[in-house]
C-alpha positions as CSV (number, residue, x, y, z in Angstrom):
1,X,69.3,133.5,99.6
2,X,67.8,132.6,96.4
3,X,65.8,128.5,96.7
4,X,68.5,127.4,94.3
5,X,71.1,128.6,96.7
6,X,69.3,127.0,99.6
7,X,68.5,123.9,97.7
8,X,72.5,123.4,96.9
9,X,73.9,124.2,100.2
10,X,71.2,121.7,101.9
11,X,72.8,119.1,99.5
12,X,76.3,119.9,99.9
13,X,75.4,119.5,103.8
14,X,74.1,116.7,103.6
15,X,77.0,115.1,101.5
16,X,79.5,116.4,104.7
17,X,76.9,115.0,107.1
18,X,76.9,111.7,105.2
19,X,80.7,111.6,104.6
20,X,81.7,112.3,108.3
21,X,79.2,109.6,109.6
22,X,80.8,107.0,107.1
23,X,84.6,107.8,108.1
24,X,84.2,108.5,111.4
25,X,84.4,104.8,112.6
26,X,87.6,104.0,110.4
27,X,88.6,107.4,111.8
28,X,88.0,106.0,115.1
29,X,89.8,102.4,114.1
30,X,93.4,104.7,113.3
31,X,93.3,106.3,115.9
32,X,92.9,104.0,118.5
33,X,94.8,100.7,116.7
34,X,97.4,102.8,114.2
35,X,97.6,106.5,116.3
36,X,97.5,105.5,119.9
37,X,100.0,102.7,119.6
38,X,102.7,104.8,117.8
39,X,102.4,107.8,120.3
40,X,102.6,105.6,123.5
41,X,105.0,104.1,122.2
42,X,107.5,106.8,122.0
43,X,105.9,108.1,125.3
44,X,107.0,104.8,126.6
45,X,110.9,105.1,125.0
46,X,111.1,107.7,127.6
47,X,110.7,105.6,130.5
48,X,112.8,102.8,132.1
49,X,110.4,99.9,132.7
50,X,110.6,96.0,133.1
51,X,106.9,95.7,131.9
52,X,105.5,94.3,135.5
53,X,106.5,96.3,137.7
54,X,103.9,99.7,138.3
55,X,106.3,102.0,138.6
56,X,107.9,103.6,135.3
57,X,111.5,105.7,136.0
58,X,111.0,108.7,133.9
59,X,115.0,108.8,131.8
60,X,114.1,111.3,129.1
61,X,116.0,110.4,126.1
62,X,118.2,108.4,127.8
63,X,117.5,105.2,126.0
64,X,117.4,107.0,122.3
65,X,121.1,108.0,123.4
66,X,121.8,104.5,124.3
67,X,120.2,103.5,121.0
68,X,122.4,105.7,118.7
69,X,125.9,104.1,120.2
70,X,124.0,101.0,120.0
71,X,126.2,98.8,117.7
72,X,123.6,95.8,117.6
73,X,120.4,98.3,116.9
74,X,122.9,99.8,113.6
75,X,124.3,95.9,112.9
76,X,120.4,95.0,112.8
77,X,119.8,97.8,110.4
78,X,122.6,96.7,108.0
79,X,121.4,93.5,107.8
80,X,117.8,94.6,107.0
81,X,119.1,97.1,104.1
82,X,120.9,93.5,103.3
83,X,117.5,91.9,102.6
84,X,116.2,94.9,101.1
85,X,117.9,94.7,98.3
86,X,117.9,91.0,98.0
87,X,114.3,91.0,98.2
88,X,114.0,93.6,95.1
89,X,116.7,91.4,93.1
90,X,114.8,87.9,93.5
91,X,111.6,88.3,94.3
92,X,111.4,90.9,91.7
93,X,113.0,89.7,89.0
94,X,111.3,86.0,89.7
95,X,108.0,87.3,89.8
96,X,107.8,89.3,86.7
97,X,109.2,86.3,85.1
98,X,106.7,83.9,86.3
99,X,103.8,86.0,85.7
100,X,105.7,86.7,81.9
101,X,105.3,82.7,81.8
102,X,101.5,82.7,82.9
103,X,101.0,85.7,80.8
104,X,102.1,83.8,77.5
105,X,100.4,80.6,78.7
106,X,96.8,81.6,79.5
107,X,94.9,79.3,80.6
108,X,97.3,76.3,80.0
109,X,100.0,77.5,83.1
110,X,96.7,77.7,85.5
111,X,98.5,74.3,87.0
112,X,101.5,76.8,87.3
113,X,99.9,79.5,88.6
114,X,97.8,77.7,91.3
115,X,101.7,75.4,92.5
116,X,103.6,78.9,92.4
117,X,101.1,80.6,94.7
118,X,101.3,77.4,97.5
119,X,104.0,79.0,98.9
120,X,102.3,82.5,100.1
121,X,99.6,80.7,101.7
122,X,101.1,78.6,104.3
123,X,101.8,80.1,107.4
124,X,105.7,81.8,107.8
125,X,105.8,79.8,111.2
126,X,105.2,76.4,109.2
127,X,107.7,77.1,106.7
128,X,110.0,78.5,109.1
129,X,109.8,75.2,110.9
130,X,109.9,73.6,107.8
131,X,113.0,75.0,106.8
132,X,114.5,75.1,110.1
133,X,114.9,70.7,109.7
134,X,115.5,71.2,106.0
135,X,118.9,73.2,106.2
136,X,120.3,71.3,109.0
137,X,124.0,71.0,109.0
138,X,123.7,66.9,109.8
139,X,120.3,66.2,108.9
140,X,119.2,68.4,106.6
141,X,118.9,68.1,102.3
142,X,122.0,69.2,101.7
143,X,124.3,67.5,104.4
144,X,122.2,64.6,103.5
145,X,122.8,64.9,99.9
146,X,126.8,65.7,100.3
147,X,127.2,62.7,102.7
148,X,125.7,60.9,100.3
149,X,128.7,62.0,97.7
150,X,131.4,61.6,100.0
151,X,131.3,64.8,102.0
152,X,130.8,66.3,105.0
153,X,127.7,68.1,106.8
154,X,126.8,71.7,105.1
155,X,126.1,74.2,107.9
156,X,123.9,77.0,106.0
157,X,121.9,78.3,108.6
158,X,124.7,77.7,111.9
159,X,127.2,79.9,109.5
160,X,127.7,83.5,109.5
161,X,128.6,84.3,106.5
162,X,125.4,82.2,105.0
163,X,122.5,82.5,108.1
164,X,121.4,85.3,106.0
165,X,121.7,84.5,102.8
166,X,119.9,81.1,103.7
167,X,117.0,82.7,105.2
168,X,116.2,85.1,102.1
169,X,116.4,82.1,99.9
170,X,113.2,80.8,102.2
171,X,111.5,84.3,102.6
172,X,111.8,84.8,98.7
173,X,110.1,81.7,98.0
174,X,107.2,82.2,100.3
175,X,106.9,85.7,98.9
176,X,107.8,85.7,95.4
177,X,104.1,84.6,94.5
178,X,103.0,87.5,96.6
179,X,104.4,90.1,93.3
180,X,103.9,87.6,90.8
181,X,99.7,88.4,91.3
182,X,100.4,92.0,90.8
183,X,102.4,91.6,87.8
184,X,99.7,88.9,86.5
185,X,96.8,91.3,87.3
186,X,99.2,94.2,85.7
187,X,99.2,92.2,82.5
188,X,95.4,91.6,82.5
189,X,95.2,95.4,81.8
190,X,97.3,95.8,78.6
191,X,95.1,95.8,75.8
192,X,95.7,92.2,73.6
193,X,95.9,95.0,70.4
194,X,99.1,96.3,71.8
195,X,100.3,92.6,71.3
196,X,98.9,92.0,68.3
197,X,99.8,95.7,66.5
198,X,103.5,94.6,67.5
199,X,103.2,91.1,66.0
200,X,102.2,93.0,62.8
201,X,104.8,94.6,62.7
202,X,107.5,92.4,63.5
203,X,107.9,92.1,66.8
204,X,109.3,89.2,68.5
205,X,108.2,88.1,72.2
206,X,111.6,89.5,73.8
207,X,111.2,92.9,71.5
208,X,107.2,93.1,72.8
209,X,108.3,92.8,76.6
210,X,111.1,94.7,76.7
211,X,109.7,98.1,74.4
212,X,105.5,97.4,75.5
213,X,104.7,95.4,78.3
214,X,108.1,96.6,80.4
215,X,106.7,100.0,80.4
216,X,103.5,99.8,81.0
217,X,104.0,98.1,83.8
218,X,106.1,100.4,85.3
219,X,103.3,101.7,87.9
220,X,103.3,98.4,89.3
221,X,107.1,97.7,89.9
222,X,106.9,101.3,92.0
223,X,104.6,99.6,93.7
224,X,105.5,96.4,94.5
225,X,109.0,97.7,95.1
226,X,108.0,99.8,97.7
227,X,105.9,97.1,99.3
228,X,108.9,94.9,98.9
229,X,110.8,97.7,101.0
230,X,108.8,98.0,103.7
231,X,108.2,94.7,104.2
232,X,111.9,93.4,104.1
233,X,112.7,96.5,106.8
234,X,110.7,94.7,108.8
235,X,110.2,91.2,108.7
236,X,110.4,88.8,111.4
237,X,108.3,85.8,112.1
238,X,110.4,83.7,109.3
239,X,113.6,84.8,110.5
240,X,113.3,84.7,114.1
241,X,111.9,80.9,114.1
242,X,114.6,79.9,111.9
243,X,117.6,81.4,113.4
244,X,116.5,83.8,116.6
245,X,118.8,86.2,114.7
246,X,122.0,84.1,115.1
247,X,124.7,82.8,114.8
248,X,125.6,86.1,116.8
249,X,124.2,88.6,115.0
250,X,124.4,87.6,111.7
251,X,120.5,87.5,110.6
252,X,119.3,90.1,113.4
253,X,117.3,92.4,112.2
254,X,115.2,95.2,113.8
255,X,112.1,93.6,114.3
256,X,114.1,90.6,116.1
257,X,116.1,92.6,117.9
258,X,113.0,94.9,119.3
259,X,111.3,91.7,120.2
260,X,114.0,90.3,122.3
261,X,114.9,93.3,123.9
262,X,111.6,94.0,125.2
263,X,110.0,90.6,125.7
264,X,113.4,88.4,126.8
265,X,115.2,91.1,128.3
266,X,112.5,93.0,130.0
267,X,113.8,96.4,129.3
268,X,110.5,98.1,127.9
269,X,111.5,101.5,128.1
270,X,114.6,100.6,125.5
271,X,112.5,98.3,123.2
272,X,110.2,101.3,122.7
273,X,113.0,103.1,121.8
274,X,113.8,100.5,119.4
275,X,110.9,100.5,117.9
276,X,111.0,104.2,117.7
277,X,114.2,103.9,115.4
278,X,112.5,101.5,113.4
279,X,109.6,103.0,112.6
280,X,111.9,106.1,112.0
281,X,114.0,104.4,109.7
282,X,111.5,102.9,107.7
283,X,109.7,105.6,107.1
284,X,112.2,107.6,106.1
285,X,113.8,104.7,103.8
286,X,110.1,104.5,102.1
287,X,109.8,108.1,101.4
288,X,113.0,108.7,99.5
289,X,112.2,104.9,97.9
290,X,109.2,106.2,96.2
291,X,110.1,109.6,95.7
292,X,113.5,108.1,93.3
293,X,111.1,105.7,91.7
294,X,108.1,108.1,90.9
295,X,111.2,110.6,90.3
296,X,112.4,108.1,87.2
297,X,109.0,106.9,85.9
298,X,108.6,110.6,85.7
299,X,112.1,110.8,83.7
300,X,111.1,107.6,81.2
C-alpha cells in the first residue's frame, strides 16, 4: 500500500473514530430515554398489572384485544382527528396571517409580535386554570356578559356538543404563536428583490402573496403541518386540567384517556396497551401526512 493510500485510510479512520466518539453519547441518550421506554412499554401491554403490586400476570395480547372493541380508546381517537384538523384550520391560517402582518410591518409590529408571542410562553397548566374560571357557565365572561343583557348562564365547557370546540379555541391561542415564528423566520429568507421585481411590475400586495411568497413558503407549511399533527394527536396537559376529558367523553382524547387508565384506574398492563395504539396511530397518521404533503409540493 502506496503512503498516499496509507495516508488516506489513516484519515478516513480517524474521521469514523472521531464520528463514533461524538454520537455515541446521544446514541446512548435514545436508547435509554426514546428506545427503552417504547419497547418496555409494549412488553408491559402484555402483562396485567396494578403498578404496586410485584407480581405481573402474563395475558399475551389480551389487553390489545380489549383495546380494539374498546369504544372509548376509538371515541378518544375521533375526537383527536377532531382537533387535528382544527388545529391545521386556525392555527394555521392565523399564523401565516399574523406573521403576513409582521412581515409587512417590520420593525413597527415588534409591539405585535412580542403581545402575539405571550401566549406560547405561559405554562398550559396556567392557562388551563385560567380558562377553566374564564368559561364558567355562572361565573365566567360570557355567563357574566349575557346576564348582564338579560340572559341566562352560557355553559361552554359543561356542554357536549361545545367542551371541545371550547378547549381548541384555548389551545389555538396558546399555540398559534408557536407557527407564526416559523412563518416569520420563513419570510426572513425571501429575498426583498422578489418583492421589489413584482412591485415593478405591477404587483399588488394580495397578487405578491398569493403567486411569490405563498409558494416559497410551502416547505414550511409541510412542516409546521406535520408538527401541528403530531402534536394535536397528542395533546393533553391543556385539555385534561380544563375538562378531565368530560362532560362524558366529549373532549377525551388519547393522551387523557391513557393517563386515567393507568394512573386512576390502576390497570397498567391496559394503559400500556393504550399507549401502544397511540403511538401506533400517530405514527402511522404522520407518515401518510407528510408523504401527501411532500407528494403535492412535489405536484406544484
Amino acid at each position: 500500500m502506496s503512503n498516499k493510500n496509507s495516508l488516506k485510510y489513516a484519515r478516513e479512520r480517524a474521521t469514523n473514530i472521531t464520528a463514533a466518539v461524538c454520537l455515541a453519547p446521544v446514541l446512548l441518550f435514545l436508547v435509554i430515554f426514546i428506545v427503552y421506554p417504547i419497547v418496555d412499554s409494549f412488553t408491559m401491554s402484555m402483562v396485567k398489572w396494578n403498578g404496586i403490586s410485584p407480581d405481573r400476570e402474563f395475558v399475551g395480547l389480551a389487553n390489545w384485544a380489549e383495546l380494539i372493541k374498546d369504544r372509548y380508546f376509538w371515541q378518544a381517537f375521533r375526537n383527536n382527528i377532531v382537533v387535528m384538523f382544527i388545529s391545521l384550520a386556525t392555527q394555521g391560517v392565523l399564523a401565516i396571517a399574523l406573521a403576513t402582518f409582521l412581515d409587512i410591518t417590520g420593525k413597527k409590529g415588534l409591539v405585535f409580535k412580542i403581545i402575539w408571542f405571550l401566549p406560547y410562553l405561559i405554562s398550559s397548566v396556567a392557562i388551563g386554570i385560567l380558562f377553566k374560571f374564564a368559561l364558567d357557565a355562572n361565573f365566567g365572561i360570557f355567563g357574566s356578559l349575557s346576564r348582564l343583557l338579560g340572559g341566562g348562564s352560557v355553559d361552554l365547557l359543561g356542554h357536549p356538543n361545545r367542551a371541545l370546540f371550547a378547549v381548541m379555541g384555548v389551545v389555538s391561542w396558546q399555540y398559534t404563536p408557536f407557527y407564526m415564528i416559523l412563518y416569520l423566520a420563513a419570510y426572513g429568507t425571501i429575498p426583498v428583490e422578489l418583492y421589489e421585481a413584482a412591485s415593478i411590475d405591477g404587483a399588488t400586495r394580495g397578487t405578491y402573496f398569493w403567486k411569490v411568497s405563498l409558494p416559497l413558503l410551502r416547505p414550511t407549511i409541510v412542516s409546521a403541518a406535520t408538527v401541528s399533527i403530531i402534536g394535536s394527536l397528542k395533546y393533553f396537559d391543556l385539555v385534561y386540567v380544563m375538562t378531565g376529558g368530560g362532560p362524558g367523553s366529549a373532549t377525551e382524547l388519547m393522551a387523557t384517556l391513557m393517563y386515567k387508565t393507568t394512573f386512576v384506574r390502576k390497570t397498567f398492563g391496559y394503559g400500556a396497551a393504550v399507549a401502544g395504539g397511540m403511538f401506533i396511530l400517530i405514527t402511522l397518521v404522520a407518515l401518510l401526512t407528510v408523504y401527501t404533503l411532500n407528494k403535492k409540493a412535489e405536484e406544484f
